[in-house]
C-alpha positions, 0 to 999 in steps of 0.5 A: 921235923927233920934236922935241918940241911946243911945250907938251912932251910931258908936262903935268900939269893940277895940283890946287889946294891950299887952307888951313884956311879955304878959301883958296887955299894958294899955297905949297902949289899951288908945291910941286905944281908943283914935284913934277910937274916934278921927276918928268917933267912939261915943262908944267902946266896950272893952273886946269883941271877938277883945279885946281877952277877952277869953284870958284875966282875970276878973282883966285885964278886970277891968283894961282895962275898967278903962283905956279905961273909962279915956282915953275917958271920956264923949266923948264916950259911953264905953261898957263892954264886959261879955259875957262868957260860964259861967253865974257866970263868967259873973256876976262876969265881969259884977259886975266889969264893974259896980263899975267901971263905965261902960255905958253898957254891951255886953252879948253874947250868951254862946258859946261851951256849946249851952244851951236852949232858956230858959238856954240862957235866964236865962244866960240874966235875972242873968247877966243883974240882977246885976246891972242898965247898959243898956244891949246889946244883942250879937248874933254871931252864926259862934262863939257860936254855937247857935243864940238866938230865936225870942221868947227869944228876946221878953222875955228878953225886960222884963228886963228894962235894955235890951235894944239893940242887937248887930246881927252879924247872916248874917241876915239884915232882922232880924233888922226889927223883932227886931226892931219891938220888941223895940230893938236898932239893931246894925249891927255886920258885917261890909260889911253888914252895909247899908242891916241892916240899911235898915232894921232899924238898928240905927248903927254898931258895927265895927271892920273896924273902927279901920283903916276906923272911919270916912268912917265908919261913914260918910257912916252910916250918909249918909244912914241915911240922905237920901243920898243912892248913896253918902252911896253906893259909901263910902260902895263900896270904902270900900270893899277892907278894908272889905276884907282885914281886915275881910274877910281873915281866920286869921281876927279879933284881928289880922288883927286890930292889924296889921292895927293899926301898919301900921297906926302908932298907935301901935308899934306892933301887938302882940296877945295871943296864940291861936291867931297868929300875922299876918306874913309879908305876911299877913301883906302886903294883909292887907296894900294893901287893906287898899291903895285900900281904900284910907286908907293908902298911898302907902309905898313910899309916907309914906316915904316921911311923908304923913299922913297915916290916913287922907286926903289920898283920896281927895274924902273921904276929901269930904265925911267928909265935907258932914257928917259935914254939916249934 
């Protein structure tokens, strides 16, 4: 296996939690961090699209990296979210992140006012400027509105500082093209992990590993240790958590919400509007995917205090002790 990337191989982009009032729940947000970390993750991403940063203001933000940076330590990388649609806006975050202690910053492509190539690079150039952090690249089109050009990528390796590209564009194949270039290429969906590991992508950044860190994890070691069946078999085993987590319409910040509430490690699953906390509907398609991955114990067993969040499957059992010996 290759050594690993500077972020890690594992990054969780973790949700928000927030109090009765609406405010941001910091220890509560710690605790999430926490959990990632103690089941596989070796980096968070705070204040991204999970952590509702739209909705959240710069000295929130401040305040949940700072939380998260205690919570974790040196154990794990902690990225900062500063992507917005407004370039002063991001460089005000971005200042933050830096006096605070950020190991490096998430820039997304601006979104609803889809600039240029060149109006997207300058929004690169003037945010990555402001400080020394290593810079990851976001490109989301389902959510901006317009991807970044291969030819922008290739402009922005300019800048030292930029240095790894979170590609959530559907697209394996486009992790060989910028990996080529000299970018860390990180997958940015999920379900489609092993495709963009095929194609040279050194991780994933994930918002399954909120319930599935140490599938998630072992599965990306495996892949990468040569072990293709072992790697396939934890992907297939997974799919009803893909599905339940993220491919349903009201998925994201909600859905990990809601998994971290049936896993014990929240006691809620609040969200800010526009946003719409899963209904118990919902809520029971999200426990039943997570039971058909061996992620959760069905409801009677839970009762009787079996350990929701691990040593559910004894194969998964067995998957860990593979990714240990490696």
């Amino acid at each position: 296996m290759s050594s690993p990337p500077r972020f890690g191989r594992l990054i969780t982009a973790i949700a928000t939690a927030f109090d009765e009032a609406g405010g941001v729940d910091l220890e509560a947000t710690a605790r999430i961090a926490a959990h990632v970390v103690d089941t596989g993750s070796d980096g968070v991403v705070v204040s991204g699209t999970t952590g509702e940063a739209p909705t959240t203001t710069v000295p929130e933000d401040g305040e949940i990296l700072a939380a998260v940076r205690e919570a974790v330590g040196d154990r794990a990388s902690v990225i900062a979210g500063v992507g917005t649609n407004s370039t002063a806006h991001s460089v005000e975050i971005a200042e933050q992140a830096a006096r605070i202690g950020a190991d490096g910053l998430l820039v997304v492509t601006p979104y609803y006012n889809k600039p240029s190539q060149n109006g997207i690079l300058g929004h690169i150039r003037t945010v990555a400027a402001v400080s020394d952090i290593p810079v990851m690249l976001y490109d989301v089109p389902s959510r901006t509105g317009s991807s970044i050009a291969l030819d922008t990528y290739r402009a922005a390796l300019e800048l030292d500082t930029v240095v790894a590209v979170k590609d959530a564009t559907g697209n394996p194949a486009q992790a060989a093209r910028l990996t080529a270039l000299g970018y860390e290429v990180y997958c940015g969906d999920d379900a489609l992990t092993l495709g963009y590991l095929a194609y040279g992508a050194v991780g994933l950044v994930s918002v399954v590993a909120h319930a599935a860190g140490q599938p998630l994890r072992t599965m990306i070691d495996a892949f990468l240790a040569g072990e293709h069946a072992v790697a396939l078999d934890a992907h297939t085993r997974l799919l009803p958590a893909f599905d339940a987590i993220m491919g349903v319409p009201n998925y994201g910040a909600t859905t990990a919400k809601a998994a971290l509430q049936l896993l014990g490690v929240l006691g809620d699953r609040r969200v800010r509007q526009p946003l719409a906390e899963l209904d118990d509907t919902e809520v029971e398609a999200l426990r039943a995917g997570l039971v058909a991955a061996g992620l959760l114990a069905p409801a009677g067993e839970q009762a009787t205090g079996v350990d929701t969040r691990r040593d559910l499957d004894p194969w998964w059992g067995t998957y860990r002790g593979l990714a240990a010996d490696m």
